[in-house]
C-alpha positions as CSV (number, residue, x, y, z in Angstrom):
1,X,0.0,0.0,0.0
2,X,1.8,2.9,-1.2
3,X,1.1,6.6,0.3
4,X,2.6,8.5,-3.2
5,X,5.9,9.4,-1.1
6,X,8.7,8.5,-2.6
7,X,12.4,7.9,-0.5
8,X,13.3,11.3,-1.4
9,X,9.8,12.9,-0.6
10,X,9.9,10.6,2.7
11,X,14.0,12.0,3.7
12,X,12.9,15.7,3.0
13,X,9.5,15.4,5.1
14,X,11.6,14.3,7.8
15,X,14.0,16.9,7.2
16,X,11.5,19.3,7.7
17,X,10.0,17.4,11.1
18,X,13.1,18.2,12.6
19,X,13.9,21.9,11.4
20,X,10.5,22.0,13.5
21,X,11.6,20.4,16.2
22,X,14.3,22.8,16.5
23,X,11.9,25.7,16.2
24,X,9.9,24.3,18.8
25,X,13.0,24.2,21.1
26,X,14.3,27.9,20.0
27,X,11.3,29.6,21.1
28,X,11.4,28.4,24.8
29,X,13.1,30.3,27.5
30,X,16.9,28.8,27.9
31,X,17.1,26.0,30.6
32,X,13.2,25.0,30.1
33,X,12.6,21.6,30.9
34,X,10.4,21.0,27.5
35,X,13.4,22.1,25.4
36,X,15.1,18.6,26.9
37,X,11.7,17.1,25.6
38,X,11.8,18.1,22.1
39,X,15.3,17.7,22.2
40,X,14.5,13.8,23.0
41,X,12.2,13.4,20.3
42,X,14.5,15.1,17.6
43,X,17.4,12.6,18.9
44,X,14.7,9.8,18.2
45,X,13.7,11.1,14.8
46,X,17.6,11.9,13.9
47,X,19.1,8.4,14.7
48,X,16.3,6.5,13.1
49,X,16.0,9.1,10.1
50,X,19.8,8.1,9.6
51,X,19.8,4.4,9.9
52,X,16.9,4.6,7.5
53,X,19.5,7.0,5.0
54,X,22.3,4.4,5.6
55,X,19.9,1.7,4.7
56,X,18.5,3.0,1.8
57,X,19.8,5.9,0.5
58,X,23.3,5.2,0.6
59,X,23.1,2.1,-1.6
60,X,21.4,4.1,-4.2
61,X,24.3,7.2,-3.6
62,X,27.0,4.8,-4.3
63,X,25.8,4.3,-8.0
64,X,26.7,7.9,-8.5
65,X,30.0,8.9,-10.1
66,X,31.3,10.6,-6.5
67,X,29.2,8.0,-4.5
68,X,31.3,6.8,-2.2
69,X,32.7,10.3,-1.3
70,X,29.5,12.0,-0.6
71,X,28.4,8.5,1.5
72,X,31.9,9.2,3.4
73,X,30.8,13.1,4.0
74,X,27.4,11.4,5.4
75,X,28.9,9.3,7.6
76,X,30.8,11.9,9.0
77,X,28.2,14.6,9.6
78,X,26.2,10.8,11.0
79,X,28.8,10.3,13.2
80,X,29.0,14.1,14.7
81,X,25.1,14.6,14.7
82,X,25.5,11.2,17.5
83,X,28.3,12.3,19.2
84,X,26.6,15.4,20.0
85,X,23.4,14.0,20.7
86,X,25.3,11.9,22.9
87,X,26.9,14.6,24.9
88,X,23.7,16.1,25.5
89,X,22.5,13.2,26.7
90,X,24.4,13.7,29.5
91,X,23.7,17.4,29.9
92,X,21.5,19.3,32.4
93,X,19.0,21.6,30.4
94,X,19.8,24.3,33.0
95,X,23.2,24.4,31.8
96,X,25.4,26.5,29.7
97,X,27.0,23.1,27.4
98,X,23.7,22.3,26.8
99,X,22.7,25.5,24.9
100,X,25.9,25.5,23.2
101,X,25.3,22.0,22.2
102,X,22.4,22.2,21.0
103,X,23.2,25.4,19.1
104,X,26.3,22.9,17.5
105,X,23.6,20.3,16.7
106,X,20.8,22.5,14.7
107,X,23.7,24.1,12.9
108,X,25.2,20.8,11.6
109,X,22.2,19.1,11.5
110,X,21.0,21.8,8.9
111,X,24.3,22.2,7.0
112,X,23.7,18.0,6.6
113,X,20.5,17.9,5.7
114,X,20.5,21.2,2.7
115,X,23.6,19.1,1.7
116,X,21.7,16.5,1.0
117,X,19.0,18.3,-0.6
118,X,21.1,20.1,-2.9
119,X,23.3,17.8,-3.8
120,X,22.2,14.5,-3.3
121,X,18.6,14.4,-4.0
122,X,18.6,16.2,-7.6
123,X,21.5,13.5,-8.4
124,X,19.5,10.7,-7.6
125,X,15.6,11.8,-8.9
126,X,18.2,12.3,-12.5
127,X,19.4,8.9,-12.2
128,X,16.9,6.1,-10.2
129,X,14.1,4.8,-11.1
130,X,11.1,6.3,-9.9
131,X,9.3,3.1,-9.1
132,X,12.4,2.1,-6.9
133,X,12.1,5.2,-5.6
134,X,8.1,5.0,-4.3
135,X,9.2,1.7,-3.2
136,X,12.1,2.6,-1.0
137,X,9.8,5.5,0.4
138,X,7.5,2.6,1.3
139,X,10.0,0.5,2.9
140,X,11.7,3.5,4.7
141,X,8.2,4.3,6.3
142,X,7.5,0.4,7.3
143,X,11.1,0.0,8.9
144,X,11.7,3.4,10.8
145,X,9.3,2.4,13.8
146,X,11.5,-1.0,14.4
147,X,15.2,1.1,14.2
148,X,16.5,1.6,18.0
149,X,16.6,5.4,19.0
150,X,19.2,5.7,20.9
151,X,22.7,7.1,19.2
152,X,25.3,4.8,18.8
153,X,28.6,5.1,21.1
154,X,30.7,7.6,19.3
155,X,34.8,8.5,20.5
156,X,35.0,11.7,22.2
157,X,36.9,12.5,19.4
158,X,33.8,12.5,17.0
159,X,32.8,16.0,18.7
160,X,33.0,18.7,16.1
161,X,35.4,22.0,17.6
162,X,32.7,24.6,19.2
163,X,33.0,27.1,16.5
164,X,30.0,29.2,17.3
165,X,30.5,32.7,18.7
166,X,30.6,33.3,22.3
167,X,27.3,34.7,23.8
168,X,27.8,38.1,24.0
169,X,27.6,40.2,27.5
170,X,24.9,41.7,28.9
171,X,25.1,45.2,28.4
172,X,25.1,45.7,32.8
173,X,28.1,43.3,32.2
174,X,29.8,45.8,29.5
175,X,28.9,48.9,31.5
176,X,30.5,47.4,34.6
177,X,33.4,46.3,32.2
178,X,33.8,49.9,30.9
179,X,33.5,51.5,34.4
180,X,36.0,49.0,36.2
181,X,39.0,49.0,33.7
């Protein structure tokens, strides 16, 4: 029984599932405990959402003239996107790591997943079938529920550098600042 959504269609709604999850979390207050909520349910949707790309898309990715090194690039952002999921697993919501984390994550999450869309996807809709497509998308939808949600053990090592700006001070802080030197 096929729902029209092909495994491209299917990828990019998910895509768009989490850009709202992240929304969701950037319009609470800093160190609410909801934001730790969605955050849970876009780790869920992100490690099943890439089992189901390293399942099914990546076969299909390798078949392209620079397959294997755009499947590498995925890995990659695969394996950062769970070693920071995994270090804010371990986070308290209240605290400073876990804004910056989190910050970290929607940034490399979206840098991954307009990657794909811009690269990837047009590549593949060019090349594959559609019918293999539509049947993909079908299987994607009827494994996802069974894939564990929990991010696989990734080496401290797998942590991208913090490059995000520090948080600026308060202007009382650059007042005080000013005042005091």
């Amino acid at each position: 029984m096929s729902s029209q959504r092909d495994l491209l269609d299917q990828l990019t709604a998910e895509h768009r599932a989490v850009e709202v999850l992240f929304g969701e979390m950037a319009g609470l207050p800093l160190g609410d405990p909801q934001r730790k909520e969605f955050l849970d349910e876009a780790s869920r949707a992100l490690v099943r959402h890439a089992a189901a790309e390293e399942r099914h898309l990546h076969p299909l990715v390798r078949r392209l003239p620079n397959g294997d090194e755009l499947i590498e690039r995925d890995r990659a952002d695969h394996s950062t996107i769970e070693a920071l999921l995994g270090a804010l697993r371990a986070c308290s919501v209240e605290s400073q790591d876990f804004n910056r984390l989190v910050a970290q994550l929607d940034e490399r999450t979206t840098r991954h997943m307009s990657a794909e869309e811009a690269q990837i996807f047009p590549a593949l809709r060019e090349t594959v079938n559609p019918t293999e497509l539509l049947a993909l998308g079908d299987e994607v939808r009827s494994t996802e529920a069974a894939e564990p949600a929990v991010p696989r053990p990734q080496p401290p090592s797998a942590l991208p550098p913090d490059d995000l700006r520090p948080p600026q001070r308060s202007l009382r802080e650059r007042v005080r600042g000013f005042f005091n030197s």
